[in-house]
C-alpha positions as CSV (number, residue, x, y, z in Angstrom):
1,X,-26.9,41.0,-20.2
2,X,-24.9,39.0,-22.6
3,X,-22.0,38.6,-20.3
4,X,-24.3,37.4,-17.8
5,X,-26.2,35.0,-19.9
6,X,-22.5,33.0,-20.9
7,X,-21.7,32.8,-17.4
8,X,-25.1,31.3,-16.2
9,X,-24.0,28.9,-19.2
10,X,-20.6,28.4,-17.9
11,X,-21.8,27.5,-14.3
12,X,-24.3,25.5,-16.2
13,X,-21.7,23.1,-17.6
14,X,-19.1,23.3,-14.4
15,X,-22.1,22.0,-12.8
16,X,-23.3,19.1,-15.2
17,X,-19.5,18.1,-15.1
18,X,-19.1,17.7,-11.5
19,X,-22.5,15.7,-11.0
20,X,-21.0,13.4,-13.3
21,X,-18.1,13.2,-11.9
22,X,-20.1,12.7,-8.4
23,X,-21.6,9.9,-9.9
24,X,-19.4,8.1,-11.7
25,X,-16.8,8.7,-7.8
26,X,-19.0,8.5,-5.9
27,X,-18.1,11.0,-3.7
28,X,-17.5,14.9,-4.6
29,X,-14.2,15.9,-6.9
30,X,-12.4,18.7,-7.4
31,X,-9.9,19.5,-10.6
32,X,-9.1,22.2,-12.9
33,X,-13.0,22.4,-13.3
34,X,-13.5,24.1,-9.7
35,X,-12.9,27.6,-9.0
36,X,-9.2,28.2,-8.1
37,X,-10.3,30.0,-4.4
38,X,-11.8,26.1,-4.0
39,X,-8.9,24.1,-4.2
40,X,-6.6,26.9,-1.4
41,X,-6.6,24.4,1.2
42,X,-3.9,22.1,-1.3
43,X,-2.2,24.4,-3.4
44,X,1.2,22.7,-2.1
45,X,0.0,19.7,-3.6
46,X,2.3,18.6,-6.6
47,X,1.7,18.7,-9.6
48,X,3.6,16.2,-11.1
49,X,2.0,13.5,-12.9
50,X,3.8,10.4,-15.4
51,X,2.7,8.1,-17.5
52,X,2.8,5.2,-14.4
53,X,6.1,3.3,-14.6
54,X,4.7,0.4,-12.0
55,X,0.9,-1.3,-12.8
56,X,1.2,-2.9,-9.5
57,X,2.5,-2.4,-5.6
58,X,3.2,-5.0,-3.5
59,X,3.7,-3.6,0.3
60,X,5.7,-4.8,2.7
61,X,4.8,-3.7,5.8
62,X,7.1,-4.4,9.2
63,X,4.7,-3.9,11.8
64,X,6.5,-2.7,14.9
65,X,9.1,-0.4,13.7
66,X,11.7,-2.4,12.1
67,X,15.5,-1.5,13.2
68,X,16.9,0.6,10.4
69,X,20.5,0.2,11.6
70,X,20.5,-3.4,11.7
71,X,18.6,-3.4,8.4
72,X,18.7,-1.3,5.4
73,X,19.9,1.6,7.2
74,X,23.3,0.8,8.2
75,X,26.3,3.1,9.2
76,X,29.2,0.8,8.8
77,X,31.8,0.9,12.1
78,X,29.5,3.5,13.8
79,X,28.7,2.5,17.4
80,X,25.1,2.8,16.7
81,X,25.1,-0.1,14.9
82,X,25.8,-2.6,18.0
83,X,26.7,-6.0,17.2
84,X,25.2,-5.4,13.2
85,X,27.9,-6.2,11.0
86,X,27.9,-5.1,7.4
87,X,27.8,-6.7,4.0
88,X,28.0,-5.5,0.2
89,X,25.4,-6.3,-2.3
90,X,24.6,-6.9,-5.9
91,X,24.4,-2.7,-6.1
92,X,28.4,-1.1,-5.9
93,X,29.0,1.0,-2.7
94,X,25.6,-0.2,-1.3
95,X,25.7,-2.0,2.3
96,X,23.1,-3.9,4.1
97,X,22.9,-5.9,7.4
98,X,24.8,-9.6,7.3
99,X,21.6,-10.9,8.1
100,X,19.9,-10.3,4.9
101,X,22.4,-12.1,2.8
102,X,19.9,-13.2,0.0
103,X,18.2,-9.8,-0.2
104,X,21.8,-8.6,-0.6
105,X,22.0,-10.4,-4.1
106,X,18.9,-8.4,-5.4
107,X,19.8,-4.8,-4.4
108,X,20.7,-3.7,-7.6
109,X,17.0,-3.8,-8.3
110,X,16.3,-1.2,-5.9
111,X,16.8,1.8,-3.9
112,X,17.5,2.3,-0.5
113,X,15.4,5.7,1.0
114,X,17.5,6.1,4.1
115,X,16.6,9.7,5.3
116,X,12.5,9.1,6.1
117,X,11.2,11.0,8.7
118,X,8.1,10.9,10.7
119,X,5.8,12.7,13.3
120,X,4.0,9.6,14.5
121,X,6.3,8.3,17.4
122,X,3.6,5.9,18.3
123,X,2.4,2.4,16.8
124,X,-1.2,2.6,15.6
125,X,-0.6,6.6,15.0
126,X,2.5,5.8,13.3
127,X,0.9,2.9,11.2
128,X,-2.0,5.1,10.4
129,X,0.2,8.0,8.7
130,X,2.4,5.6,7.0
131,X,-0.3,3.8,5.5
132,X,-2.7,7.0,4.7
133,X,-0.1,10.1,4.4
134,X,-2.5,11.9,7.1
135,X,-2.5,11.7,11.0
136,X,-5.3,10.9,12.7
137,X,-7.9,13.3,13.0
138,X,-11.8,13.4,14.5
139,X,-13.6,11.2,13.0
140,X,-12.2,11.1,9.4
141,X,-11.0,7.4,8.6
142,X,-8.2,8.5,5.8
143,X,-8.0,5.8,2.4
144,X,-4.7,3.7,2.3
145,X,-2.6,3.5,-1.1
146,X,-4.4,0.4,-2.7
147,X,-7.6,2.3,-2.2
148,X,-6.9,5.9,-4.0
149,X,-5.8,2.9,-7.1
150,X,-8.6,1.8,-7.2
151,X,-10.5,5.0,-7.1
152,X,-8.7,6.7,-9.7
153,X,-7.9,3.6,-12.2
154,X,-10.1,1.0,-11.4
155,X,-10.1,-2.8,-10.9
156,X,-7.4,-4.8,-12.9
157,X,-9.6,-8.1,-12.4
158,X,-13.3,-7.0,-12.5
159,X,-14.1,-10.5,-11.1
160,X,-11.3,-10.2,-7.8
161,X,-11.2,-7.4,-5.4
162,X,-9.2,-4.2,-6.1
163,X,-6.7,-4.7,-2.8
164,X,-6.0,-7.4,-0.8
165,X,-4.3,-7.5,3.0
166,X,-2.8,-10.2,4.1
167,X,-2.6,-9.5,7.7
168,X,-3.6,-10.6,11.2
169,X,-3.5,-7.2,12.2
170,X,-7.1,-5.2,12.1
171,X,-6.0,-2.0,12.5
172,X,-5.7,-1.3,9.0
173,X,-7.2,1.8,7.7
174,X,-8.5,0.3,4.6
175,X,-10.4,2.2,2.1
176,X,-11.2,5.0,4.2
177,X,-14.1,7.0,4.1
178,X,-14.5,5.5,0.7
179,X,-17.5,3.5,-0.3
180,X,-17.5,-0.2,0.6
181,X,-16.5,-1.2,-3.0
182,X,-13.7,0.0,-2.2
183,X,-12.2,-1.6,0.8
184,X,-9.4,-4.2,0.6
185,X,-10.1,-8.2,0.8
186,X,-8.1,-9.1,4.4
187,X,-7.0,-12.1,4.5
188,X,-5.5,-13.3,7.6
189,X,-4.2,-16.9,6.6
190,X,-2.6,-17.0,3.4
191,X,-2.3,-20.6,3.4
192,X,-5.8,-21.1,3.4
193,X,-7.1,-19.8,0.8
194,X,-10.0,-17.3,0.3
195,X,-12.8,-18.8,3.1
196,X,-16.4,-19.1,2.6
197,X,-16.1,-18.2,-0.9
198,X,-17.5,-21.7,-2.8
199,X,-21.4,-22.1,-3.5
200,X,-22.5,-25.0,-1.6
201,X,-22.6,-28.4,-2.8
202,X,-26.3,-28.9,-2.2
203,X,-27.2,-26.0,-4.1
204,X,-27.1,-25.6,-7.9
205,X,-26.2,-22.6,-9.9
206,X,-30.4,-22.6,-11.0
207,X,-31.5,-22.1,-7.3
208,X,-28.4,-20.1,-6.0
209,X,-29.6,-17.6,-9.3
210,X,-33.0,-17.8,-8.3
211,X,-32.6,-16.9,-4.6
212,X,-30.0,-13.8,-6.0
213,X,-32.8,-12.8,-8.0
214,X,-35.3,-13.2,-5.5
215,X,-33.0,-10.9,-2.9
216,X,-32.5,-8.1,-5.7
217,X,-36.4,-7.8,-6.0
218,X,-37.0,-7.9,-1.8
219,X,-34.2,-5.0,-2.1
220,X,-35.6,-2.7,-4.5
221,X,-38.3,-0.8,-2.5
222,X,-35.6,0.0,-0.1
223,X,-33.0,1.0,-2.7
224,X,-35.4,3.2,-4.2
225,X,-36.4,5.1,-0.9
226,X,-33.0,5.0,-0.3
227,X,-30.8,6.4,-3.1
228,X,-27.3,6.9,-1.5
229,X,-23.8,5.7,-2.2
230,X,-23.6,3.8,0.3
231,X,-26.5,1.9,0.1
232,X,-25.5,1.4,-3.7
233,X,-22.0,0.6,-3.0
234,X,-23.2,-2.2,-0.3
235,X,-24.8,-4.1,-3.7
236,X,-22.1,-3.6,-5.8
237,X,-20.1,-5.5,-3.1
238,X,-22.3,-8.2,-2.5
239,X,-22.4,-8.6,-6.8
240,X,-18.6,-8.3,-6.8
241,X,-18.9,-11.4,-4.3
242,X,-20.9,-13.7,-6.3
243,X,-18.8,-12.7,-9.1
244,X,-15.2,-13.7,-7.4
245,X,-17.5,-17.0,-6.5
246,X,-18.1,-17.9,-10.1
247,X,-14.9,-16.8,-11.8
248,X,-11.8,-18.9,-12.8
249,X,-9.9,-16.3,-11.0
250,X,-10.6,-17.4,-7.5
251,X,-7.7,-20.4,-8.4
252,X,-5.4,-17.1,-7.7
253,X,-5.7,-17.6,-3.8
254,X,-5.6,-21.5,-3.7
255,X,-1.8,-21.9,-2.6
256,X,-1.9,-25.8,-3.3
257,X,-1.7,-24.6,-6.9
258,X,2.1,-24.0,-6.7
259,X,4.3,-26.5,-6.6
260,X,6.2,-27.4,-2.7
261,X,9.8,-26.2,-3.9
262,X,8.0,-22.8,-4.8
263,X,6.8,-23.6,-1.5
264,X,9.9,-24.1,0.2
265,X,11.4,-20.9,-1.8
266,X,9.4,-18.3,-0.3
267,X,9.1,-20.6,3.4
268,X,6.9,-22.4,5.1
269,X,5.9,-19.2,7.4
270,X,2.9,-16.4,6.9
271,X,5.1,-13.8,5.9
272,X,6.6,-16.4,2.9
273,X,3.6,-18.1,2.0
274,X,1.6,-14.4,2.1
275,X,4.5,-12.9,-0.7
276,X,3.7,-15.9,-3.1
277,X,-0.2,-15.1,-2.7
278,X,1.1,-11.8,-3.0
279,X,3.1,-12.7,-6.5
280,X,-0.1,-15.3,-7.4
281,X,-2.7,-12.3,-7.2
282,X,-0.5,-9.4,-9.0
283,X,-0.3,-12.5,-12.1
284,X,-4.4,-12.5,-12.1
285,X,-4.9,-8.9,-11.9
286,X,-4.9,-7.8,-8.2
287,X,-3.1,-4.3,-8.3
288,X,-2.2,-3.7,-4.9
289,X,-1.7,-6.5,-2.1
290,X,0.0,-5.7,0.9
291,X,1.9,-8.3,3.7
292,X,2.6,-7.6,6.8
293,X,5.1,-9.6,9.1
294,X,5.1,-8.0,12.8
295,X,7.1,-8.4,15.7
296,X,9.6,-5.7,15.5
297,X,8.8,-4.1,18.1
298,X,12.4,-5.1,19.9
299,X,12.9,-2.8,23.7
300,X,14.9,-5.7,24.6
301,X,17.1,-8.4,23.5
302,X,17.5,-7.2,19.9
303,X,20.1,-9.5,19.2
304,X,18.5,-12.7,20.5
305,X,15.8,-12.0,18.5
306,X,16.7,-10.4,15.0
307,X,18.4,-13.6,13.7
308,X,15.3,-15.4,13.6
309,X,12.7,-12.1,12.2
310,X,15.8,-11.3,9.5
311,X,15.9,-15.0,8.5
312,X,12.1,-14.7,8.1
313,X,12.4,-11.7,5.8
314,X,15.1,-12.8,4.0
315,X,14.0,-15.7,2.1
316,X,10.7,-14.7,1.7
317,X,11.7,-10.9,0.2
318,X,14.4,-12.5,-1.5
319,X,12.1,-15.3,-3.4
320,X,9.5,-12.5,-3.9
321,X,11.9,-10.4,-5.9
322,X,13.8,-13.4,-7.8
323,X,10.5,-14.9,-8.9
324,X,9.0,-11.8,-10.3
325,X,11.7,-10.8,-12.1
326,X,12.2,-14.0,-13.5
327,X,8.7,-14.6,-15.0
328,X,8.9,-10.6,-15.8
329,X,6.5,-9.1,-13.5
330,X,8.9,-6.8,-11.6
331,X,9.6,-4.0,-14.3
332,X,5.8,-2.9,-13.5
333,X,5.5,-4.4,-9.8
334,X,7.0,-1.6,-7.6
335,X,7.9,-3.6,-3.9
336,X,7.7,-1.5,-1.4
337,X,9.2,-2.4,2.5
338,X,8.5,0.0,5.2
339,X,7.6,0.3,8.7
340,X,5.7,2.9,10.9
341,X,9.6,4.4,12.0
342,X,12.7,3.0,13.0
343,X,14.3,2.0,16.0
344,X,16.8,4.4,18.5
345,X,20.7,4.3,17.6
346,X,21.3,4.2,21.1
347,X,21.0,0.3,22.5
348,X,18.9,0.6,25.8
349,X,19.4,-0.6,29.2
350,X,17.3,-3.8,28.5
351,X,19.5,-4.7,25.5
352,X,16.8,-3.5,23.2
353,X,16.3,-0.3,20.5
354,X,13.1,1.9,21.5
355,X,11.1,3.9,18.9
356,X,12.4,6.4,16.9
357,X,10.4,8.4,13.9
358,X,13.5,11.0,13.7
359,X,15.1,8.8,10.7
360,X,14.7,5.4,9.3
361,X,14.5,3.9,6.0
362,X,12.7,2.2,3.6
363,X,13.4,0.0,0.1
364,X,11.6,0.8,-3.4
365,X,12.4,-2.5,-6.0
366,X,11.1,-2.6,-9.3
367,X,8.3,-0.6,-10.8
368,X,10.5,1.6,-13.1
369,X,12.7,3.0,-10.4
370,X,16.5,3.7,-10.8
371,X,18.1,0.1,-9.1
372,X,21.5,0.5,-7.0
373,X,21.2,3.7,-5.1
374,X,20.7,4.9,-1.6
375,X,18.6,8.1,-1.4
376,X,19.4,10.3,1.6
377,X,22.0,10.3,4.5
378,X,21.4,10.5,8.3
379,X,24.6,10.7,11.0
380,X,25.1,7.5,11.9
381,X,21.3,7.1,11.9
382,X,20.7,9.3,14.4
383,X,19.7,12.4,12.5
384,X,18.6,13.0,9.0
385,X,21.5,15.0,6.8
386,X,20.3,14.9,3.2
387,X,17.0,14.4,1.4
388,X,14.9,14.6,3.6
389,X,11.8,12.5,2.7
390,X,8.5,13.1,5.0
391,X,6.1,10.2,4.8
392,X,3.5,11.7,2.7
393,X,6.4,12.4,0.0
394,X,7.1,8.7,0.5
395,X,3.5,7.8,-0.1
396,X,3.4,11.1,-3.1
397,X,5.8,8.8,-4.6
398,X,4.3,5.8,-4.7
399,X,2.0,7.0,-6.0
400,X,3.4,9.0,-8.7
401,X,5.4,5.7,-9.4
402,X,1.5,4.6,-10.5
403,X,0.6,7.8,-12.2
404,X,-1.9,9.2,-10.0
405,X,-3.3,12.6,-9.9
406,X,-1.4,14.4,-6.8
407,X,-3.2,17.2,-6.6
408,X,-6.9,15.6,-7.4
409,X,-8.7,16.7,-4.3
410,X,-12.0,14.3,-3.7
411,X,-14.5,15.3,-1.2
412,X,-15.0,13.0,2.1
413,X,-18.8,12.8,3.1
414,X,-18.7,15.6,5.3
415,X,-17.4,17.5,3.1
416,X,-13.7,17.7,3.8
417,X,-11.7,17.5,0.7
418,X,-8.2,15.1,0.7
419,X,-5.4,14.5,-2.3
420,X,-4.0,11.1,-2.3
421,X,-0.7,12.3,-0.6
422,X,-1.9,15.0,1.7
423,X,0.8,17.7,0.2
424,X,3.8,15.0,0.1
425,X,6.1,15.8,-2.9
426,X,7.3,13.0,-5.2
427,X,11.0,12.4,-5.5
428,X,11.3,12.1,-9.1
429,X,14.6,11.3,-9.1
430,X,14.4,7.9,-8.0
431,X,13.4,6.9,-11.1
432,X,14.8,6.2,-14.6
């Protein structure tokens, strides 16, 4: 009887526990608090867990499938690497492609992951498990990176979103089957600021109160008859709004703030002016802000068209990673460049490179890891040879790089429970 009564008081407070937890998540967890037959489906899930080395990410993403072998993943004097030349870089024995000769200079600040791997030989499938760790599946929309941040630490700028895009593309899997407040800001002209987002002139901060005010009242019946998440989270966004509207902090995505040679730095283009909104947002709080320049997507005349994408890369990566580690901001800013897979070693009939998930690779700068090393080997970048790194291990260690819970499963709203990497494992190593 006695037995029975403590564990009617055990389940008691396992239950109490995860209600909060349900609460405060808004959507159902599972830890060291459920029963161990619960959490089977992601027992591979690591365990590994740090103090975060990097507060922030900013992600680079080459939408297309960048050429490894004419980038970051060259094979000097192989005949896979076409008319790609080589040159050294700031890190000894590391090698890069001649057209990234100012990204050369900042190598020894990161780490070259040359043996990725992926199952997605497609774009939007591809895009979709680089950026969530999780293919495609039914109806489930899967959270990206800056999203599984946010849900496990929070804001870093309670008046400015959590994430921001900068893209043109809308095929990004956002926040996922998270709540709203938890879907990135896109923006899909840097240059322009943050649209819409000014009170307008005619109307004073009395009657733009008043007619808040008056909309939180009209809403109340139907919040009350309606007590989900969803329905909550929908307010919370609209009250994050007004608060981006009336805080200092909206300066952060006005570009005419920076002076034109910081201008001319980063270059005139999207992809440059996006990665000094990029750097403008991590300085006011803005954990995760992602930029992605497309076009990579080379089946024909490669070589006509890299010196132009590569020139575009090149000054604006380049001016990304000098300026934040000049004004200190790249010790806890982990840069991350990647791309849905790489390209085929084998130069087609059209003069182009094809797709290829097999191998490609992928740069981590800054954010505590170990500067000046490649990680991983492929044969002439045709097939993976050493450490190999699946994409959910790439995105288990990013996020381990911000001290997230790997093996935290949260429940989506029909009831299928997800970690943040799938069961990727971090590689630990790559970091000091």
């Amino acid at each position: 009887m006695k037995t029975d009564l403590l564990r009617a008081d055990e389940l008691t407070r396992r239950d109490f526990v995860m209600n909060v937890a349900k609460t405060c998540l808004g959507v159902s967890v599972l830890g060291a608090i459920a029963p161990r037959a619960s959490a089977a489906p992601f027992e591979g899930a690591s365990k590994a867990k740090q103090v975060g080395t990097a507060r922030n990410v900013i992600y680079l993403y080459m939408s297309g499938g960048m050429t490894h072998l004419d980038t970051f993943g060259c094979a000097p004097g192989a005949d896979t690497m076409g008319d790609t030349k080589t040159i050294a870089t700031s890190a000894d024995g590391v090698q890069i492609g001649e057209l990234l000769p100012n990204t050369a200079k900042m190598m020894h600040h990161g780490v070259v992951i040359n043996s990725l791997t992926s199952t997605q030989g497609a774009h939007a499938q591809g895009n979709y498990f680089q950026h969530t760790g999780y293919t495609m599946r039914g109806a489930t929309r899967h959270p990206s990176m800056g999203a599984w941040l946010q849900k496990f630490q929070g804001k870093g700028n309670s008046a400015l979103p959590g994430s921001v895009i900068i893209t043109g593309d809308s095929k990004h899997p956002g926040g996922g089957f998270f709540e709203a407040a938890f879907q990135p800001l896109i923006v899909n002209n840097p240059a322009a600021g943050l649209q819409n987002s000014h009170r307008l002139a005619s109307l004073t901060d009395n009657d733009f109160d008043y007619r808040l005010n008056l909309s939180a009242k009209l809403d109340q019946n139907f919040q009350a008859a309606y007590h989900y998440n969803n329905v909550r989270a929908y307010a919370d966004v609209y009250r994050d709004a007004v608060n981006v509207m009336k805080s200092e902090d909206l300066a952060a995505f006005d570009l005419n703030k920076e002076p034109e040679d910081m201008h001319d730095l980063y270059g005139n283009d999207s992809f440059g002016q996006g990665c000094l909104l990029a750097r403008r947002l991590v300085e006011h709080g803005v954990r995760f802000v992602e930029v992605t320049l497309g076009g990579w997507d080379m089946h024909q005349d490669i070589y006509t068209r890299l010196p132009e994408k590569l020139d575009t890369l090149d000054q604006g990566l380049s001016a990304l990673l000098g300026d934040l580690d000049r004004r200190g901001l790249l010790e806890d800013t982990l840069v991350v460049l990647t791309s849905e897979f790489g390209r085929t070693p084998k130069i087609n009939q059209n003069s182009g490179r094809d797709h290829y998930p097999k191998a490609f690779s992928s740069v981590l700068w800054g954010g505590g890891v170990k500067g000046g090393q490649v990680y991983g080997k492929t044969d002439k970048g045709i097939e993976v040879t050493e450490n190999k790194m699946t994409v959910p291990d790439f995105n288990a260690t990013i996020a381990y790089a911000l001290g997230l819970p790997l093996d935290a499963v949260l429940y989506s709203p029909s009831k299928r429970p997800f970690t943040v990497a799938d069961k990727g494992q971090p590689v630990t190593e790559l970091f000091g």
